[in-house]
Structure formats: C-alpha cells, structure tokens
Backbone and ligand atoms as CSV (ligand in chain L), in Angstrom:
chain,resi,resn,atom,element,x,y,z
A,1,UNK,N,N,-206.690,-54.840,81.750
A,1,UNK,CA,C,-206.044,-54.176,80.628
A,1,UNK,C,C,-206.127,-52.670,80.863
A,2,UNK,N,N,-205.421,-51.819,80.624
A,2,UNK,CA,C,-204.995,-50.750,81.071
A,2,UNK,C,C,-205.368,-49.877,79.894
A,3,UNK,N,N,-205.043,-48.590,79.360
A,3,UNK,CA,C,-205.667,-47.862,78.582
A,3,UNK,C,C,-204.589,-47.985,77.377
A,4,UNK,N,N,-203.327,-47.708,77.789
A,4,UNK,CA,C,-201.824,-47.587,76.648
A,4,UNK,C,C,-202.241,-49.379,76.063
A,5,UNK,N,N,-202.731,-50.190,76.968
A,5,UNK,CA,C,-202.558,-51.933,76.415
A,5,UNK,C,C,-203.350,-52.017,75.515
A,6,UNK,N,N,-204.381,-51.271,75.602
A,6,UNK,CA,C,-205.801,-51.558,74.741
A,6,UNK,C,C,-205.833,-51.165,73.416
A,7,UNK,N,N,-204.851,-49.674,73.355
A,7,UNK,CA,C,-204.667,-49.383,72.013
A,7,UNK,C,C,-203.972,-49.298,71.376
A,8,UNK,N,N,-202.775,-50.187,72.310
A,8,UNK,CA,C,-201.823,-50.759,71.325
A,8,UNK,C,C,-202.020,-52.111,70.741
A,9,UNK,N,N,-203.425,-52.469,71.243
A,9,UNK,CA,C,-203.659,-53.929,71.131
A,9,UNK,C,C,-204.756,-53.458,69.190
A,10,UNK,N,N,-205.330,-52.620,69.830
A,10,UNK,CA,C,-206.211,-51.887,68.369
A,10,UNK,C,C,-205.106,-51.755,67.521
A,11,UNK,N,N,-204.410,-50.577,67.510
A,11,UNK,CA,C,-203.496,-50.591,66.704
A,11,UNK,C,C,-202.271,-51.548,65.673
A,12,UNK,N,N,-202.471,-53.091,66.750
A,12,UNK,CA,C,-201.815,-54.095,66.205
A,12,UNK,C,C,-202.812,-54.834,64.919
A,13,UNK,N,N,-204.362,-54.542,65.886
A,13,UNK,CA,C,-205.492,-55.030,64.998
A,13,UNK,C,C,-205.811,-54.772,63.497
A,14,UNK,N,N,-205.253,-53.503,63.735
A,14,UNK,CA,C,-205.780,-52.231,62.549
A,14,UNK,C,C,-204.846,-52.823,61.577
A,15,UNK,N,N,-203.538,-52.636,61.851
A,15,UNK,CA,C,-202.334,-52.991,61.027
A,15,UNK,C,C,-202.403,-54.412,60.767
A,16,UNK,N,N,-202.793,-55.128,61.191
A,16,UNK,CA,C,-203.175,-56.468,60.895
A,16,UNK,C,C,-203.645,-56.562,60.001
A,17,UNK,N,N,-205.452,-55.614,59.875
A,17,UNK,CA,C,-206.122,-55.681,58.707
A,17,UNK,C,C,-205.578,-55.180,57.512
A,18,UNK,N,N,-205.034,-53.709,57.797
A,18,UNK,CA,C,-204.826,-53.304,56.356
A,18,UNK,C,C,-203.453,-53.339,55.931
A,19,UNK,N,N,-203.147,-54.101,55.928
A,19,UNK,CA,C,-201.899,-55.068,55.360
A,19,UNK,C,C,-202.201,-55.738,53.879
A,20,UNK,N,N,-203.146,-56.997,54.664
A,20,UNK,CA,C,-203.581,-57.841,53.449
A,20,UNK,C,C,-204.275,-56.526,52.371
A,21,UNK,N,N,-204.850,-55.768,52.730
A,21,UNK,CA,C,-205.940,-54.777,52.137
A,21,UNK,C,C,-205.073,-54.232,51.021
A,22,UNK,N,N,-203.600,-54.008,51.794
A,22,UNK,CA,C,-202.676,-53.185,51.002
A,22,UNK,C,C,-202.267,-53.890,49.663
A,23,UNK,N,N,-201.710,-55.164,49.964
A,23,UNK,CA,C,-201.121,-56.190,49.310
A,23,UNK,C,C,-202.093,-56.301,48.005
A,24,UNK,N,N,-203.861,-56.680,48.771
A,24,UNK,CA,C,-204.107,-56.709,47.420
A,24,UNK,C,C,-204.326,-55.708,46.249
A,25,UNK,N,N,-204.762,-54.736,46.902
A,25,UNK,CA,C,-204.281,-53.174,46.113
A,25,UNK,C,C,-203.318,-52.969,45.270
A,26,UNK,N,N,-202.560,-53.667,45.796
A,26,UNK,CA,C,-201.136,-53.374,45.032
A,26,UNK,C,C,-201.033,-53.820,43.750
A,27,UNK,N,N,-201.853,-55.471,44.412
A,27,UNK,CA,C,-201.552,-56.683,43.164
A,27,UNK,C,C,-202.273,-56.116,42.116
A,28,UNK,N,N,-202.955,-55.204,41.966
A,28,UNK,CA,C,-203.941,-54.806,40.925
A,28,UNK,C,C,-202.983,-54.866,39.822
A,29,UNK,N,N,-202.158,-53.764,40.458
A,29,UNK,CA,C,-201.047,-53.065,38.938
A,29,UNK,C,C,-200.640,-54.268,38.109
A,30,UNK,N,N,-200.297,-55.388,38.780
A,30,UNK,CA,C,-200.099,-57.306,38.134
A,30,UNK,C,C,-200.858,-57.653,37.656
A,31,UNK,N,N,-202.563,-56.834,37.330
A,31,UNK,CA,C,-203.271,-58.324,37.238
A,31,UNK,C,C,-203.617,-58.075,35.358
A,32,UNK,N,N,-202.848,-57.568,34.516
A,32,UNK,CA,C,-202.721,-57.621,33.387
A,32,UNK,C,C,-202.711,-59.105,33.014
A,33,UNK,N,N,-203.561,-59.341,31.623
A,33,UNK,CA,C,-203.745,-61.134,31.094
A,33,UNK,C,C,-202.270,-61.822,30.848
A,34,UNK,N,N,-202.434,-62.712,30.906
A,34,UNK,CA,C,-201.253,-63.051,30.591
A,34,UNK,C,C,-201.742,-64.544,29.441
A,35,UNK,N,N,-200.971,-64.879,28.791
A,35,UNK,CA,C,-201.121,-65.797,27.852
A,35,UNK,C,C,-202.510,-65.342,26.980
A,36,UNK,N,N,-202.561,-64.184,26.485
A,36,UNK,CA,C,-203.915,-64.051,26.122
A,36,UNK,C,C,-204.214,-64.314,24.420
A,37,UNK,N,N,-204.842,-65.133,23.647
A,37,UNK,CA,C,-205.406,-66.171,22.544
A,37,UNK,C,C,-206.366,-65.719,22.550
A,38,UNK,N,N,-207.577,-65.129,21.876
A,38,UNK,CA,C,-209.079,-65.280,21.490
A,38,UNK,C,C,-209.206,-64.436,20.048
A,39,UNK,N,N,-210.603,-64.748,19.832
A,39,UNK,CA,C,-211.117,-64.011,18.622
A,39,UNK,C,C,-212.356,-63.336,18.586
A,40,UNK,N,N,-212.469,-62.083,18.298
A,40,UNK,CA,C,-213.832,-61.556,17.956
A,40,UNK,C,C,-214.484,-61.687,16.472
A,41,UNK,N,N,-215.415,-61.772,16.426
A,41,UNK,CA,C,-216.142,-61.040,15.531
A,41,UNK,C,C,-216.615,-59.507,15.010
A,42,UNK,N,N,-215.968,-59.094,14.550
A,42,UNK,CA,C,-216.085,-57.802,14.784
A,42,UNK,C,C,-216.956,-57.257,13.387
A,43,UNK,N,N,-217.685,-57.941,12.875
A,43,UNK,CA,C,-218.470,-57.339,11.534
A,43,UNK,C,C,-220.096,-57.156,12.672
A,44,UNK,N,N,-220.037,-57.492,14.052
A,44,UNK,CA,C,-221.431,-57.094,14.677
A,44,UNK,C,C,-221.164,-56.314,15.953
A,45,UNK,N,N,-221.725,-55.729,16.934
A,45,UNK,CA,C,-221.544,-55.008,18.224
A,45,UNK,C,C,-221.000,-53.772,18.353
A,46,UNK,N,N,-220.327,-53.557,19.094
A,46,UNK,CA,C,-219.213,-52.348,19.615
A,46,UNK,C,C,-218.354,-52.102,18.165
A,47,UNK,N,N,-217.434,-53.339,17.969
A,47,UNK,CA,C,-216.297,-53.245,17.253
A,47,UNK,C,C,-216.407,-52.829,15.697
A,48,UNK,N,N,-218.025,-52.974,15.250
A,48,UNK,CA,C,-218.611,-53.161,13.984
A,48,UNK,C,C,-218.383,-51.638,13.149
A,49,UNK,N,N,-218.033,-50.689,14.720
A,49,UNK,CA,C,-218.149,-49.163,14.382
A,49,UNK,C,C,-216.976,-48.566,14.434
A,50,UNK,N,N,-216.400,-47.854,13.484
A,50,UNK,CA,C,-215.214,-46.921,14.470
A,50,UNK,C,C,-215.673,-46.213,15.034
A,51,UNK,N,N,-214.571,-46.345,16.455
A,51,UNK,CA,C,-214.577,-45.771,17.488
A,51,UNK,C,C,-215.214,-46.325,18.826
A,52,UNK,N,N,-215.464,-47.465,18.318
A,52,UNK,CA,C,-216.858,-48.691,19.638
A,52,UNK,C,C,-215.064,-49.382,20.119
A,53,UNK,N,N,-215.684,-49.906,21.364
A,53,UNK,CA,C,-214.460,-50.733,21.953
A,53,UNK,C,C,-215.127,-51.700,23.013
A,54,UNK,N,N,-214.906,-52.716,23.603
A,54,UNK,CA,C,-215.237,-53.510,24.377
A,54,UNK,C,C,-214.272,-54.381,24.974
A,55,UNK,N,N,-214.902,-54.575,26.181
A,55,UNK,CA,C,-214.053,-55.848,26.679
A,55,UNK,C,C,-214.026,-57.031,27.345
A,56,UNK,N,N,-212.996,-57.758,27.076
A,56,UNK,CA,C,-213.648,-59.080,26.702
A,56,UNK,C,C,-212.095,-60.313,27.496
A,57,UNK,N,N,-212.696,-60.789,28.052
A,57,UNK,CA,C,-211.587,-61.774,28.831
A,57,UNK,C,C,-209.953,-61.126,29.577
A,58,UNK,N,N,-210.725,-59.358,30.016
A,58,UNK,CA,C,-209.553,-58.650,31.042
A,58,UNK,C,C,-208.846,-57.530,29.648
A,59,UNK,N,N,-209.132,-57.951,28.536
A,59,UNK,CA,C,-208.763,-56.825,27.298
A,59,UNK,C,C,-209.302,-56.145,27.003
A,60,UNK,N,N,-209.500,-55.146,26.622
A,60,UNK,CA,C,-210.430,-53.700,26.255
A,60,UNK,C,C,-209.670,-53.612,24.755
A,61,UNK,N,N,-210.914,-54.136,23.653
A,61,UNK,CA,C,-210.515,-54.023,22.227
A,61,UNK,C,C,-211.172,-52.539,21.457
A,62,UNK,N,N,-210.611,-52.277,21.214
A,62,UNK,CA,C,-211.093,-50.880,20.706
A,62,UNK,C,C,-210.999,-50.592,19.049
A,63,UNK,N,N,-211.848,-50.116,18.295
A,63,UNK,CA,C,-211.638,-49.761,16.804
A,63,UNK,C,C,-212.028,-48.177,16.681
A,64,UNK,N,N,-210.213,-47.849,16.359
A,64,UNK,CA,C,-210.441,-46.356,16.056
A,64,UNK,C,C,-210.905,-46.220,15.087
A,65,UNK,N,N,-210.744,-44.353,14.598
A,65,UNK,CA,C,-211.766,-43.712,14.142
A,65,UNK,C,C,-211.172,-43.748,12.523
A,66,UNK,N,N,-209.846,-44.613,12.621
A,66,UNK,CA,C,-209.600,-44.708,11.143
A,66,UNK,C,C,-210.062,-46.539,10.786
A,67,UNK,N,N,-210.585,-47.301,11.621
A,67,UNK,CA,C,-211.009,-48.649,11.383
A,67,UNK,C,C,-209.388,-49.529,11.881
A,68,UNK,N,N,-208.253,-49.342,12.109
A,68,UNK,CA,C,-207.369,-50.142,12.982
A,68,UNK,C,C,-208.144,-50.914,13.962
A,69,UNK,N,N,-207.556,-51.476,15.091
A,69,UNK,CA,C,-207.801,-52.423,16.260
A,69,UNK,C,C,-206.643,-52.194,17.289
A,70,UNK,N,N,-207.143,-51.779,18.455
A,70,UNK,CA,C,-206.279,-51.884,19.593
A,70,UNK,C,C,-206.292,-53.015,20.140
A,71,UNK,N,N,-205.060,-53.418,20.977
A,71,UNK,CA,C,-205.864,-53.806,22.140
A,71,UNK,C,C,-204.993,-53.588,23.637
A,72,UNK,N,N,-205.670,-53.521,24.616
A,72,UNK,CA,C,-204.913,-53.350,25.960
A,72,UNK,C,C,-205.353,-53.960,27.341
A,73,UNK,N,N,-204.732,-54.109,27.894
A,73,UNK,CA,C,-205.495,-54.406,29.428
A,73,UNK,C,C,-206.214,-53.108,29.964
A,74,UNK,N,N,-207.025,-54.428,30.600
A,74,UNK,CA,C,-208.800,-53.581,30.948
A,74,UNK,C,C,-208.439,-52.721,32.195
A,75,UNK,N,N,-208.090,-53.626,33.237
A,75,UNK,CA,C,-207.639,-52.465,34.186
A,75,UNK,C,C,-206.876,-51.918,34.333
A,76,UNK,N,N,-207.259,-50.487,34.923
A,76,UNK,CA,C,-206.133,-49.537,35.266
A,76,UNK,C,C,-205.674,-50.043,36.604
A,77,UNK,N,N,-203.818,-49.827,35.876
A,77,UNK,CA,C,-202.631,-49.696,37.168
A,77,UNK,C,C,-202.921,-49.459,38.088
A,78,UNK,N,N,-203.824,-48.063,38.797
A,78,UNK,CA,C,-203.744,-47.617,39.697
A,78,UNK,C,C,-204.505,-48.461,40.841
A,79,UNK,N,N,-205.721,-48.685,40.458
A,79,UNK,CA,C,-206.402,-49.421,41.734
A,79,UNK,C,C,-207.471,-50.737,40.833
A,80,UNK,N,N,-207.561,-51.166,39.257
A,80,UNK,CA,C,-208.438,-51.985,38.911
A,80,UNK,C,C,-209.301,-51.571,38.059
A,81,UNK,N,N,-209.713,-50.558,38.346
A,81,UNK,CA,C,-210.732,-49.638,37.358
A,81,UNK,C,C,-211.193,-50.154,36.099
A,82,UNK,N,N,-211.517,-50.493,35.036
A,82,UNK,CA,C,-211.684,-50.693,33.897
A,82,UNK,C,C,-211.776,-49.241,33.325
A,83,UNK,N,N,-210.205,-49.059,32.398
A,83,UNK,CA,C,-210.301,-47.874,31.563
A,83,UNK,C,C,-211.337,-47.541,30.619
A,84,UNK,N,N,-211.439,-46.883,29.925
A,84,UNK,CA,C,-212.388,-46.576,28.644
A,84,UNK,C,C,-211.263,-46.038,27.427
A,85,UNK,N,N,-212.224,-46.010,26.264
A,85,UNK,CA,C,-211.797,-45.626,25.462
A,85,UNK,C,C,-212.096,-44.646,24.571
A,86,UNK,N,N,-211.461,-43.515,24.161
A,86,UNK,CA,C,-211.786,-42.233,23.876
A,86,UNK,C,C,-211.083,-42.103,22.312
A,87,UNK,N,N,-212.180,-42.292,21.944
A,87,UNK,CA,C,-211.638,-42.093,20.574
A,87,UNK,C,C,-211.089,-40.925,20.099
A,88,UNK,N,N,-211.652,-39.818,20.055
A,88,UNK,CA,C,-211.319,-38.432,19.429
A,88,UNK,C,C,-209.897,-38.088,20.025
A,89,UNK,N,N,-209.566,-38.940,21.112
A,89,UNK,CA,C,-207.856,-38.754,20.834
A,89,UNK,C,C,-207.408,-39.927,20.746
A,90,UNK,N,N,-207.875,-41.336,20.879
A,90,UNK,CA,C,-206.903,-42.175,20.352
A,90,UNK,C,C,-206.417,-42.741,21.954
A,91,UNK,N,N,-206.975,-42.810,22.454
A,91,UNK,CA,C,-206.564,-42.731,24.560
A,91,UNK,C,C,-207.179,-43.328,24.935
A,92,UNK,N,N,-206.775,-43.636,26.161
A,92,UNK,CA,C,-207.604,-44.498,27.225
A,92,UNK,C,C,-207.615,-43.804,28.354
A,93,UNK,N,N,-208.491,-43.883,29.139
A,93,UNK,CA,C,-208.793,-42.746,29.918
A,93,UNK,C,C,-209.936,-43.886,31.418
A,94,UNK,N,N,-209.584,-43.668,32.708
A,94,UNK,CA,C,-209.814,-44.329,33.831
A,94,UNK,C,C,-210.493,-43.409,34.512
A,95,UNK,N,N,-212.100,-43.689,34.702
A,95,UNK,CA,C,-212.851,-43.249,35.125
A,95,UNK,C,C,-213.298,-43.058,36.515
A,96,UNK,N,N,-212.189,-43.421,37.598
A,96,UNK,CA,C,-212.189,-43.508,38.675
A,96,UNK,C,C,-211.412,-42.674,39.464
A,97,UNK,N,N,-209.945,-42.060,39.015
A,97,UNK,CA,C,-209.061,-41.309,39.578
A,97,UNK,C,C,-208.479,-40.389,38.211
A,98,UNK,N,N,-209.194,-40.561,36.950
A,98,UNK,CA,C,-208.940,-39.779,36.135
A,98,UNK,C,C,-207.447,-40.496,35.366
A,99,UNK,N,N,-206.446,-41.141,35.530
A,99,UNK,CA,C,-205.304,-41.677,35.077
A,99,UNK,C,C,-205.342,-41.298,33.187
A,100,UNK,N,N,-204.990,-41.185,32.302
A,100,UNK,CA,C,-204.886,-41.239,30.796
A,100,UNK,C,C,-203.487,-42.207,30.176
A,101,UNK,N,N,-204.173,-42.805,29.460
A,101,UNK,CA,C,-203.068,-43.694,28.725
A,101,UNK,C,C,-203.075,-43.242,27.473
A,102,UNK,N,N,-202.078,-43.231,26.617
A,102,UNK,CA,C,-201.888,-43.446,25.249
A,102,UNK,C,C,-202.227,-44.261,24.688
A,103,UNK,N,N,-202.225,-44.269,23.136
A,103,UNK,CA,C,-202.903,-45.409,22.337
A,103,UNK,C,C,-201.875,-46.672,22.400
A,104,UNK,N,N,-200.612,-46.796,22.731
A,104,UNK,CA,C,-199.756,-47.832,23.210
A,104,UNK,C,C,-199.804,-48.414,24.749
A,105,UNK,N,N,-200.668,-47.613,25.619
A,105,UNK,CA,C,-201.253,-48.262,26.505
A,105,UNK,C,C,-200.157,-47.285,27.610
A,106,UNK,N,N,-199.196,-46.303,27.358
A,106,UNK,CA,C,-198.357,-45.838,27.958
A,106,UNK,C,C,-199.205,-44.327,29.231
A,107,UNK,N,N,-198.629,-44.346,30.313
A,107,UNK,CA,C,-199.183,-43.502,31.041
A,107,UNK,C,C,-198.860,-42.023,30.662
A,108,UNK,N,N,-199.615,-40.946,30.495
A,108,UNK,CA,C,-199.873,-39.763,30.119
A,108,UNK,C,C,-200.011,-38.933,31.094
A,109,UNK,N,N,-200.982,-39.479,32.259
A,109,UNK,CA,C,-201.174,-38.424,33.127
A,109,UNK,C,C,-201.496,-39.686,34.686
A,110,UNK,N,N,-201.318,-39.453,35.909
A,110,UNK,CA,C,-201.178,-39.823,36.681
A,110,UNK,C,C,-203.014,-40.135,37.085
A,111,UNK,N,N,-202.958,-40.570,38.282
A,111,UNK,CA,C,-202.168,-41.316,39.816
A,111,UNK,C,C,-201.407,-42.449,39.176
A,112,UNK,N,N,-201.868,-43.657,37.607
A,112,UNK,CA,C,-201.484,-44.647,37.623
A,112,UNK,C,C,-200.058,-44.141,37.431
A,113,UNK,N,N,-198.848,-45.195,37.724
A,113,UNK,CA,C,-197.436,-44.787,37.337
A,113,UNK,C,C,-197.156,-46.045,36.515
A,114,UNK,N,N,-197.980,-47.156,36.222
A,114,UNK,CA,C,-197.718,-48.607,35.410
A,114,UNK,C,C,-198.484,-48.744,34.393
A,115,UNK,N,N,-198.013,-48.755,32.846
A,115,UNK,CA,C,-198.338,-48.519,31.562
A,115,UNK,C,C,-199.520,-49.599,31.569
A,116,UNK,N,N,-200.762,-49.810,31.163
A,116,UNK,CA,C,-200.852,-50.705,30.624
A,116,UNK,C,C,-200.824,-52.005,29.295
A,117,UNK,N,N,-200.869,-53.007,29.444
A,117,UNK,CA,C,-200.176,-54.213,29.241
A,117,UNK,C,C,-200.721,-54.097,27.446
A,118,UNK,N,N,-199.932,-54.054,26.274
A,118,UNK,CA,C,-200.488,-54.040,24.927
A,118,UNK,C,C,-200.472,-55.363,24.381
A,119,UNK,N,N,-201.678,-55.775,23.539
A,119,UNK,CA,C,-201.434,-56.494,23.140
A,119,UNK,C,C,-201.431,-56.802,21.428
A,120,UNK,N,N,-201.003,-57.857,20.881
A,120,UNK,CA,C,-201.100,-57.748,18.936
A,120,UNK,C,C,-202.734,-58.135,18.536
A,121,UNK,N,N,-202.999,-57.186,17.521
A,121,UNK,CA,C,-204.377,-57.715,16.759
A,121,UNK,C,C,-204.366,-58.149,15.407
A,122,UNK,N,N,-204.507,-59.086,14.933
A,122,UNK,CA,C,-204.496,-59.622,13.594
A,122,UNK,C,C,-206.111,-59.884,13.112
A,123,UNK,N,N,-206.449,-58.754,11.665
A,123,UNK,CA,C,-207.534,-59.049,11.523
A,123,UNK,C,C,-207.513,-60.144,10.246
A,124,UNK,N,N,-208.120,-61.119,9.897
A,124,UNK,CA,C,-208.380,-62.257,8.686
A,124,UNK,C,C,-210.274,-61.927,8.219
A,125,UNK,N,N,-210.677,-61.492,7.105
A,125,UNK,CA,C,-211.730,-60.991,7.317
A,125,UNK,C,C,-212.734,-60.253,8.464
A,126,UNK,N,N,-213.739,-60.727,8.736
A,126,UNK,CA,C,-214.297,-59.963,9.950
A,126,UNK,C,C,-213.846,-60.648,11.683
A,127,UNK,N,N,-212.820,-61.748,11.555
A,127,UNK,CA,C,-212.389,-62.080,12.453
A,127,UNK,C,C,-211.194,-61.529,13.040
A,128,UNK,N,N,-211.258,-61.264,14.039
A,128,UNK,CA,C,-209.912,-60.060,15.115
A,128,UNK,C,C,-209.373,-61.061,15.980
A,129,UNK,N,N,-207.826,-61.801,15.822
A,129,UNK,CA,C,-207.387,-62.401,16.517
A,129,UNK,C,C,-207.028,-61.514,17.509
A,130,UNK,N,N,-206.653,-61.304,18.813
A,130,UNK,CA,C,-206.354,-60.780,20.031
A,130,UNK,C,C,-205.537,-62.024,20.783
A,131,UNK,N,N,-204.382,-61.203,21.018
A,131,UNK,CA,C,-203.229,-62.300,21.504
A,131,UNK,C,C,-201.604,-61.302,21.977
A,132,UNK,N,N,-201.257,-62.082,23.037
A,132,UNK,CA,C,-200.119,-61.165,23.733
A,132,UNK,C,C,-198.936,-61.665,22.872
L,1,FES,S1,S,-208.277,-46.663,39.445
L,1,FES,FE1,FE,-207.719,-45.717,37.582
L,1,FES,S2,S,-206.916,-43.807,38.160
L,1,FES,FE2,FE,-207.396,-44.783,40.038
C-alpha cells in the first residue's frame, strides 16, 4: 500500500464514521413526543410553585409566575440538550449552545433553527392533564 492508498483508505474510514454520527445528530431536531397523554399532580414538587417546571416523559412542564401551565418538548432542536425554564421572562432557554425559545416554544435566538414541539394543558383541580 502506497502513501496516496492509505489515506484515501482513512479518509473513506473517517467518512464512514461520521455519517451515521451526522444522521443521528440530526435526528435530534425529530425527537419531539409524539402521542403525548399523562397527568401530574401538581399541588406537590416543582409545579406546586410559580415559576418551578419539570420534566417528565420528554416534556418540560413549567408553572409561570402568574400560576398558568406550559408545556413543551424537553429537548432542544439544536443538538438534544434539555432546555430550562426561565421564568422572569416567560422562556426557555438551552444550556448548552445558549439557543432561547419563547413561551410558545418558538425560536428567539439561535444555533437552534426548529421551534420546539407545544403541547395543551388542562388543569381539573390539582391534576394537570399534559397532552399533544
Ligand atoms: S443543544 Fe441547545 S443550543 Fe445547542
């Protein structure tokens, strides 16, 4: 094997690997819930407070600072991240590349360019249905 064979043989290697690497990277921005049904309790924990948020089966439920209920997908678009939630503006905010969402889950400020996924909250006493 000759020197040009060897690293074009690496180079086939390389691209080999980060292919799949890419693909799944990608799939992140997809991996919003889909069919999503559950219920909290929200008279105990995080949710008990305005402004506490948690998350719970890929959703990040949040209770602002006026007592409403969000809810949104957990990871951020950009690479998976699990956003947070920032109450004093009402935002979601990705602690990994910095990204900001709106309280509709809409992108504000970059790297992400894919909103995340909103979903409906119905409260019936201290129970919080969460459902797409
Ligand atoms: S993973 Fe969220 S901004 Fe990069």
């Amino acid at each position: 094997m000759d020197r040009k064979e060897f690293f074009s043989q690496i180079g086939i290697g390389t691209a080999a690997l980060l292919i799949p690497a890419c693909l799944s990277g990608c799939s992140k921005s997809d991996s919003a819930p889909t069919n999503v049904d559950f219920t909290i309790d929200v008279s105990t924990g995080s949710l008990a407070t305005n402004g506490g948020y948690l998350v719970q089966n890929g959703v990040l439920v949040a209770r602002t600072t006026s007592g409403s209920f969000l809810a949104v997908s957990a990871a951020c678009t950009h690479e998976g991240t699990n956003v947070q939630y920032v109450s004093s503006t009402n935002s979601f905010t990705c602690p990994n590349h910095n990204a900001q969402f709106n309280s509709t889950g809409a992108v504000t400020q970059g790297p992400a360019t894919k909103n995340l996924t909103k979903y409906n909250t119905t409260l019936t006493g201290t129970s919080l249905r969460v459902f797409s």
